[in-house]
C-alpha positions, 0 to 999 in steps of 0.5 A: 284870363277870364274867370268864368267856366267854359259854359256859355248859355245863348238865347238858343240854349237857354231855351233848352234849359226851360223848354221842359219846364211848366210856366207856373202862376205864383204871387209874384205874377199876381203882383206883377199881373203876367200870365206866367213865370218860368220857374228856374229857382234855386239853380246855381249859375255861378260864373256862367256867360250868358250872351244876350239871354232872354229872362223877362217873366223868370222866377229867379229866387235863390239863383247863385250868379256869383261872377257871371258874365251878362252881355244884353240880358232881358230882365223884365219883371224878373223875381230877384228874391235872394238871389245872389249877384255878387261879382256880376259883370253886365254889359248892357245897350243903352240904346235899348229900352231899360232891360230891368223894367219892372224888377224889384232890387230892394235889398239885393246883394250887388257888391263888387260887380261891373255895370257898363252902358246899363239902363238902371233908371226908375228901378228900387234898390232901396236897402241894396248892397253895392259896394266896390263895384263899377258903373260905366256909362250908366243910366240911373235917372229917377231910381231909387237907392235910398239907405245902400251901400255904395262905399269905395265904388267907382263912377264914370258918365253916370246919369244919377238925375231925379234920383233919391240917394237919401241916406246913402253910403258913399264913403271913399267913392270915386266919379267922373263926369257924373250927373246929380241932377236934382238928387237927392242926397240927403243925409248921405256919406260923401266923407272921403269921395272923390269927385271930378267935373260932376254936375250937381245942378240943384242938388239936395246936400242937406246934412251930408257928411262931407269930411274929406271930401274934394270936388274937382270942377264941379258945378254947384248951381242952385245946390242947398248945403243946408246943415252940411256936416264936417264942411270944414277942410271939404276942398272945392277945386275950380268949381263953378259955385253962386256966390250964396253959396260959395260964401256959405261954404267958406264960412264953414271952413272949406278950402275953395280954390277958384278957376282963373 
């Protein structure tokens, strides 16, 4: 059963959502420098479906979505601030260009919500929430998510190149063909995660906590484990790892198995 109501809101619909409303010249268009943003805060559009809406330029402050459904939003230079987006489920094109351009997430509440074949690179979610929720097929290449939460979440084909997860939490997380590509993860809490066939191709793991954590045929080329924490008993299962490395690890006190 799904759990949104019966209202589904279109490109026709919305429309007559904002058609009576004035475009109005905030400080956010200033700092964005748009002409105008369509003024729909502090409306609650909680577990509403919304089919390929156009928000691009919307003042969205203090909007409830809590569980709705978006299938090919338009969020381009869209203000965020407050709004509630827990639980959300989007479903995105990844053959579009990215529908988040120029949106600020610093901060944003995103726990327990489902991404699925999304463009999300180049974007800040600095300080953001997002835990317990789903990325599948997903593109996060040079954003930033720096000091979130992303503990007990799942990824599947996600692209996380040149992207800075300083400090981020990652505790118990689950992936599978993900790219770390030139991340970022220092200081992250990579304690209790689950990794399977990721590639870690130069990645930054200096003080990351490790304790708990297994990698599954994964490829540590050119990766720096400089002061890695809790090192001892992280399982490395058929991993492809130079032998710099891999003699390093071992000397911590990891449990190496190599592929035959």
């Amino acid at each position: 059963m799904r759990p949104f109501s019966a209202n589904t809101y279109n490109k026709k619909n919305i429309a007559n959502i904002i058609r009576d409303i004035k475009c109005k010249k905030c400080n956010y268009c200033t700092t964005k420098k748009i002409k105008g943003c369509t003024d729909l805060t502090n409306r609650d559009f909680s577990g509403e479906y919304f089919d390929s809406v156009n928000f691009c330029n919307a003042d969205l402050s203090n909007v409830n979505f809590q569980g709705s459904f978006f299938s090919e939003p338009n969020f381009s230079n869209v203000n965020f601030t407050d709004a509630n987006l827990t639980g959300v489920f989007m479903r995105g094109n990844l053959e579009l260009e990215n529908d988040f351009q120029g949106v600020n997430l610093e901060g944003a509440d995103l726990s327990n919500s489902f991404f699925t074949h999304f463009k999300l690179n180049n974007l800040n979610f600095n300080n953001g929430n997002l835990m317990r929720s789903i990325f599948n097929y997903v593109d996060l290449k040079k954003s930033i998510l720096t000091n979130i939460n992303l503990s007990d979440s799942t990824f599947y084909n996600v692209d996380f190149s040149d992207a800075n997860l300083e400090n981020v939490n990652l505790r118990k997380s689950r992936s599978h063909l993900t790219k770390y590509t030139n991340t970022n993860l220092k200081n992250a809490d990579l304690s209790m995660s689950v990794c399977v066939e990721g590639n870690f191709q130069n990645t930054n793991f200096e003080s990351v906590d490790l304790k708990g954590a297994c990698f599954l045929w994964c490829s540590f080329s050119d990766a720096d484990f400089t002061d890695a924490k809790n090192v001892s008993g992280t399982r490395f299962n058929s991993c492809i790892i130079p032998d710099s490395t891999l003699n390093y690890l071992k000397s911590k006190g990891a449990i190496i198995t190599l592929s035959h």
